[in-house]
C-alpha positions in Angstrom: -66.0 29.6 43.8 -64.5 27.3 46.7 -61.9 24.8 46.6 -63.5 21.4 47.1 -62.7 19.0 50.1 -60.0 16.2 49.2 -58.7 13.6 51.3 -54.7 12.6 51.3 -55.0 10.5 48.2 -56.7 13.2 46.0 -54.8 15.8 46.9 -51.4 13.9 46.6 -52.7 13.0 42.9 -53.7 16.6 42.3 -50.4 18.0 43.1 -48.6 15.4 40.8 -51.1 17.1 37.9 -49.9 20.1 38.5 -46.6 19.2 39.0 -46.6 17.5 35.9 -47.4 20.7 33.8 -45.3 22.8 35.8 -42.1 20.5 35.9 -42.8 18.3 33.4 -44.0 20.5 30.8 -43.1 24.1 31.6 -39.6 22.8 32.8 -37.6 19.6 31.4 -39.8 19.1 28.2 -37.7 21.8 26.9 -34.8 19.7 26.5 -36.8 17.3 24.3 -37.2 20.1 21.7 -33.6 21.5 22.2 -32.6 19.9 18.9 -35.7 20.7 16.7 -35.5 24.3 17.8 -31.5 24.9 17.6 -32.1 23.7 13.7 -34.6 26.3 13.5 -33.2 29.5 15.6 -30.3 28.4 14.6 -28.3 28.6 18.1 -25.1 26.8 18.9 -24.7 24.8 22.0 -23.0 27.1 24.2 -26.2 29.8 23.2 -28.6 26.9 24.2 -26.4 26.3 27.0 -27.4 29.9 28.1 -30.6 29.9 27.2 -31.2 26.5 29.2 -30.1 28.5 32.4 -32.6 31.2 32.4 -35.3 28.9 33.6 -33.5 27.9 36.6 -32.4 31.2 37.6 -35.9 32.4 37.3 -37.2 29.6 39.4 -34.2 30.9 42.4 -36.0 34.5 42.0 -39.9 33.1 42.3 -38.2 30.5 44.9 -37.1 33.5 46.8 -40.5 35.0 47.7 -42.4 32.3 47.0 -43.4 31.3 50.9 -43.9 35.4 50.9 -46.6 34.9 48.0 -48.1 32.1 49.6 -48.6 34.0 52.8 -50.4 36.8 51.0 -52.5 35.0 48.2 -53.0 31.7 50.2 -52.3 28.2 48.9 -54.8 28.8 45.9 -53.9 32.3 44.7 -50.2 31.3 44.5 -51.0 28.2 42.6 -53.4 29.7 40.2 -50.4 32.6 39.8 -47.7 29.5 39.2 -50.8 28.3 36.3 -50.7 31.6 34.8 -47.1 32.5 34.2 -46.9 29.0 32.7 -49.6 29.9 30.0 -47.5 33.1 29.6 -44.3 30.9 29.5 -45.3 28.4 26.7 -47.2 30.7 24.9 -44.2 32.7 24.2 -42.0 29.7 23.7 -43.9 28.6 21.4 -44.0 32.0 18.8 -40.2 32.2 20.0 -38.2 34.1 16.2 -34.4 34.4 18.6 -32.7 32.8 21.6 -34.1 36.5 23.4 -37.3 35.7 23.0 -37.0 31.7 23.9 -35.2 32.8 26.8 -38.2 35.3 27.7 -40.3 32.3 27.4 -38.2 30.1 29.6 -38.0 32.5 32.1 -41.6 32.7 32.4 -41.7 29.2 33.0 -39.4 29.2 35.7 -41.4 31.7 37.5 -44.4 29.0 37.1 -42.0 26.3 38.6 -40.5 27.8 41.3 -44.3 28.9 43.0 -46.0 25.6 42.6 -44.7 23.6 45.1 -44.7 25.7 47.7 -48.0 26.6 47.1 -49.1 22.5 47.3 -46.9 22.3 50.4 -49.0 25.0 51.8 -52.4 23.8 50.8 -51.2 20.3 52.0 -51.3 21.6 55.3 -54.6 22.5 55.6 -55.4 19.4 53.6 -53.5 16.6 54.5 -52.6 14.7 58.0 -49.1 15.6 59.0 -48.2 12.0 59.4 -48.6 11.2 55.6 -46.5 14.8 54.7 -43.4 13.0 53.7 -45.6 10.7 51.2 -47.6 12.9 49.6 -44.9 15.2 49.4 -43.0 12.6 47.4 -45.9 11.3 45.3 -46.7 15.3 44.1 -43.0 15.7 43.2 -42.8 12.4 40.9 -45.8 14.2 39.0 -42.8 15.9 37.2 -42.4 12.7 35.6 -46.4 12.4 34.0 -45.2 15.5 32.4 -42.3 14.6 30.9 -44.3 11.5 29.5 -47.2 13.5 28.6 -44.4 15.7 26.2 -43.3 12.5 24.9 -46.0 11.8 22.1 -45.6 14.5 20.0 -42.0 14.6 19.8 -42.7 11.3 18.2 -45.3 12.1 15.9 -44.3 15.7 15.7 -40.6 16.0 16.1 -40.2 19.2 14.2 -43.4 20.5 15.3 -42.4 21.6 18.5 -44.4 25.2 18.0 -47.7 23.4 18.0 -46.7 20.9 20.7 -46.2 24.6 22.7 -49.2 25.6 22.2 -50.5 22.3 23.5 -48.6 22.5 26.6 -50.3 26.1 26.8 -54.1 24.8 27.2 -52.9 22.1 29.2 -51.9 24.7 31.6 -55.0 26.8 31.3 -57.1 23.7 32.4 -54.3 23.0 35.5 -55.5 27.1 36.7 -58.8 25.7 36.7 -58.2 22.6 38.9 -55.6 25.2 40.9 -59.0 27.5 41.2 -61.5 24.4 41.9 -59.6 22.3 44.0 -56.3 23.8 45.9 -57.2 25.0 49.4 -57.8 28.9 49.6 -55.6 29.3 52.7 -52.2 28.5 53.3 -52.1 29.4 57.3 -54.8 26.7 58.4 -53.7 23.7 60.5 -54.9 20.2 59.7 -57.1 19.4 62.4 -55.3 17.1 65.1 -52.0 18.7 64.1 -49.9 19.4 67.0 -48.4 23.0 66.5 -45.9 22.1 68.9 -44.4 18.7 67.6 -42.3 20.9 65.0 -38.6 19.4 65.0 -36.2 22.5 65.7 -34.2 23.6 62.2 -30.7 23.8 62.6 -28.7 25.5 60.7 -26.0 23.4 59.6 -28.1 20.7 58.7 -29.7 23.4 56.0 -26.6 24.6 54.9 -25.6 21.1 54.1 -29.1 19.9 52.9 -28.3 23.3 50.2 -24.7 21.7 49.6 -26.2 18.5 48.1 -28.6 19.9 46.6 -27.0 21.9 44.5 -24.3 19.4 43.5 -27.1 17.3 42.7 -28.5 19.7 40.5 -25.6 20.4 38.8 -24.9 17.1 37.7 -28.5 16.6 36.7 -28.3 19.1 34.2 -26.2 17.6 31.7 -29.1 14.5 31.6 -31.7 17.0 31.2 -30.2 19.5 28.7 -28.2 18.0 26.5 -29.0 14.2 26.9 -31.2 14.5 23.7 -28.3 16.7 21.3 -25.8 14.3 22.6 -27.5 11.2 21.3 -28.6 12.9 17.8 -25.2 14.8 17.3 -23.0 12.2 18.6 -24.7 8.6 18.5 -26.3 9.5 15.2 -30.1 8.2 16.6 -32.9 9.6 14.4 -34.6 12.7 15.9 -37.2 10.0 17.4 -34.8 8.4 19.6 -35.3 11.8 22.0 -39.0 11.5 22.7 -38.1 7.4 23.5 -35.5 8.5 25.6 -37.9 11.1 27.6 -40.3 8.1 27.8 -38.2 5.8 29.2 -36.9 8.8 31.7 -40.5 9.9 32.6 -42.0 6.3 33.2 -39.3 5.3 35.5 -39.2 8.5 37.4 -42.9 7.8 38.8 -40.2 5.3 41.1 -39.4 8.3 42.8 -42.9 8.2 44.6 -41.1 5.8 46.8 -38.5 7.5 48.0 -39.9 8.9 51.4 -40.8 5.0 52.4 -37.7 3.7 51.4 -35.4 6.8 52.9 -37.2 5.9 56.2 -36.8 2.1 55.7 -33.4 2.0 55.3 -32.0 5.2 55.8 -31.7 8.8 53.7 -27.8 9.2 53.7 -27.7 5.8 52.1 -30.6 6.0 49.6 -28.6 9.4 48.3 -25.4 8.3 48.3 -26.7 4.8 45.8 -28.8 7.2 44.2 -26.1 10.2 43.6 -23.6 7.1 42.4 -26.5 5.8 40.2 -27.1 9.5 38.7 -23.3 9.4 37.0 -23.4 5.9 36.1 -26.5 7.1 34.1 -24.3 10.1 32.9 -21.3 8.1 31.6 -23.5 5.2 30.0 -25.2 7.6 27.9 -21.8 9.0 27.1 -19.9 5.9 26.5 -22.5 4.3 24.2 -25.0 6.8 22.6 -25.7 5.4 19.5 -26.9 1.9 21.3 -30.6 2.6 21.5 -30.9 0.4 23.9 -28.3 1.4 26.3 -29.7 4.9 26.2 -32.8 3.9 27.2 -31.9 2.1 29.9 -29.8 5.2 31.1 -32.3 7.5 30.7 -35.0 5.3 33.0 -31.9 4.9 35.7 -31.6 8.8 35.7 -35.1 9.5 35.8 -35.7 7.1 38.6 -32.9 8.4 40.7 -33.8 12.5 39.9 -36.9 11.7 41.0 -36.0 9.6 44.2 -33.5 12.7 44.9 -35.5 15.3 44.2 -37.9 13.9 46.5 -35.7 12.5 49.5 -34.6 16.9 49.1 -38.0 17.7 49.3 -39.0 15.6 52.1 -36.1 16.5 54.4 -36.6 20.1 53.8 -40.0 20.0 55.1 -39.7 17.9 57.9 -36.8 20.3 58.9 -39.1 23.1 58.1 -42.4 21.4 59.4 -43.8 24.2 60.9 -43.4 26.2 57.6 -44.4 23.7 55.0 -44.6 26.3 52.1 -40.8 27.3 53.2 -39.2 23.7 53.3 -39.4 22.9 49.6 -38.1 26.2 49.0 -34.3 25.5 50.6 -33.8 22.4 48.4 -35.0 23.4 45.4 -33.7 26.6 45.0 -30.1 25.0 45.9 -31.2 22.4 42.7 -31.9 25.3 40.4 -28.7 27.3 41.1 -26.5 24.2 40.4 -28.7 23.6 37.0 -28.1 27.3 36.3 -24.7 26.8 37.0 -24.5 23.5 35.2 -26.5 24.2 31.9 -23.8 26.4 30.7 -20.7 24.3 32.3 -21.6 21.8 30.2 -21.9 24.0 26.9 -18.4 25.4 27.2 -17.0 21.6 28.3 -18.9 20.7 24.8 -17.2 23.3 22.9 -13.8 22.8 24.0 -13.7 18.9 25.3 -16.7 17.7 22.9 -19.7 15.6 24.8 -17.9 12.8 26.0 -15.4 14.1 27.8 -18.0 16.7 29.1 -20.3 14.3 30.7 -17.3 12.5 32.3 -16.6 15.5 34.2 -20.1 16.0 35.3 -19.9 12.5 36.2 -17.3 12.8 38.1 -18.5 15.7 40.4 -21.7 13.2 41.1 -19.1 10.4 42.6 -17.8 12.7 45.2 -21.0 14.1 46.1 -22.1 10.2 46.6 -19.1 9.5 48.4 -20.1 12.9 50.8 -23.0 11.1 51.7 -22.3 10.7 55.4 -22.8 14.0 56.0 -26.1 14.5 54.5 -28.5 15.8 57.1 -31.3 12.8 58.5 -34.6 13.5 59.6 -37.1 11.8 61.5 -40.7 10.8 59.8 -43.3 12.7 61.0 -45.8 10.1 62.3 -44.8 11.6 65.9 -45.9 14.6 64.6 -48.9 14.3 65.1 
């Protein structure tokens, strides 16, 4: 079976499907269901904490030979891979008796996270124009946010169900392998035609290094939103359990922004659009904080930090390939490993701030380590767009 032939626009809306199960679902819905399933398993925050990590430190070690697996399966085989191991992922999630087992599950999901967009970067290469790279590469990455919002209904209508919504998420990702299968191009290593091979700007090495740097402060301080935004409210605010899934709504509609963020790093520069964006990130953080049992105040936290983790997240992505342009399947890998290891690293900061500062306090610092990255902004390496790419 081939992959059919898709122009920029399909393709950029088929990657934001499969981002959207592979992010969205396999990835950040799980702190929708953190409360529902610490009343069940019974774990304490510091255990969930924990537990929240393994995903991202699975993601590091797919991340890690993911261009490798693009090279030898193509831009098909390693999505269809990133497909399966999310079946696996939810699957197990969803029969999940202990935190061992959750964290099994979790780890499997990572694994399907840390292959999938590097595998669209590759196909996009074969399928897309390299002066519309930055774009698409944007408009794929705010798929993360159809995910979340995809999760959000049966948290509502099934807030203690969260088995059953697993399972869901499951066939969701068996019908993603078969888009992966119909549509993703089989080979990684072809060149758009009209691409000039040797228009590739020259990667230095400090401007990685330092692309890495932000990165994984910026994931860091993400974590705490993604986490243990929903706990905090519940615990803390004392919102009924449905006040989670209207968060993640709020969060995932307003993160489709992020789709923007390549025009509007180009338009009026990227060191500026991360430093507003980093400073927006812990206002988010200590709103949420401050005030979370004001519904309303939490909601319009959670759609400030899901517009600015998607803008981020994307304006990471974007200059990671355009330093990396003649390796597209390599330059998401820089960024969003460095975003993992600080949400590894973050996950569990925040659960043993929780248990000895309380949620409050704990968000404060987080917020805190956001402001100086936002103020670091200077140094954040720029990039050119790509239309002289060509």
């Amino acid at each position: 079976m081939g992959s059919r032939t898709l122009n920029a626009t399909r393709y950029a809306a088929l990657g934001a499907a499969l981002i959207a199960m592979s992010y969205g679902l396999a990835r950040f819905a799980f702190g929708l269901y953190v409360p529902s399933i610490r009343a069940d398993l019974g774990l304490s925050p510091e255990i969930i904490g924990r537990v929240g990590a393994v995903p991202y430190l699975s993601f590091c070690f797919a991340s890690v030979f993911a261009a490798g697996v693009v090279d030898r399966l193509g831009a098909r085989g390693a999505a269809l891979t990133s497909c399966l191991f999310g079946v696996l992922g939810l699957l197990v999630i969803s029969q999940s008796q202990n935190a061992w087992m959750l964290a099994g599950g979790v780890f499997a999901c990572g694994i399907c996270t840390g292959l999938m967009m590097p595998a669209l970067s590759g196909g996009m290469r074969a399928a897309v124009r390299p002066a519309v790279h930055g774009r698409v590469g944007a408009i794929m990455n705010a798929g993360t946010s159809l995910g979340v919002v995809v999760s959000v209904p049966t948290a509502l209508w099934l807030a203690s169900q969260w088995r059953g919504s697993y399972v869901g998420f499951a066939l969701v990702a068996v019908f993603c392998a078969l888009l992966a299968w119909w549509f993703v191009p089989s080979s990684a290593g072809m060149e758009y035609a009209g691409e000039n091979s040797t228009g590739s700007l020259s990667t230095g090495r400090k401007a990685l290094r330092r692309l890495a740097l932000f990165s994984f402060g910026m994931g860091l301080t993400s974590s705490a939103y993604w986490v243990f935004a929903p706990d905090l409210i519940q615990s803390v605010g004392e919102l009924p359990k449905s006040s989670s899934a209207w968060l993640w709504l709020a969060l995932g509609l307003a993160g489709l922004a992020g789709g923007a963020a390549s025009d509007l790093a180009d338009r009026i520069g990227i060191a500026l659009t991360q430093g507003l964006a980093l400073a927006a990130m812990s206002a988010s953080l200590l709103t949420v904080a401050l005030w979370p049992g004001s519904l309303s105040i939490v909601l319009a936290s959670a759609a400030l930090f899901g517009a600015v983790y998607m803008m981020l997240t994307g304006i990471h992505l974007v200059t990671g390939v355009r330093l990396l342009r003649h390796h597209p399947s390599l330059g998401p890998v820089i960024p969003f490993l460095a975003i993992a290891l600080g949400q590894a690293a973050g996950s569990p900061l925040v659960g043993i701030l929780e248990t000895r500062l309380g949620y409050v306090d704990a968000f404060c610092v987080i917020a805190a380590i956001g402001v100086v990255l936002a103020l670091s902004s200077r140094w954040f390496p720029t990039t050119c767009p790509e239309d002289n790419a060509e």
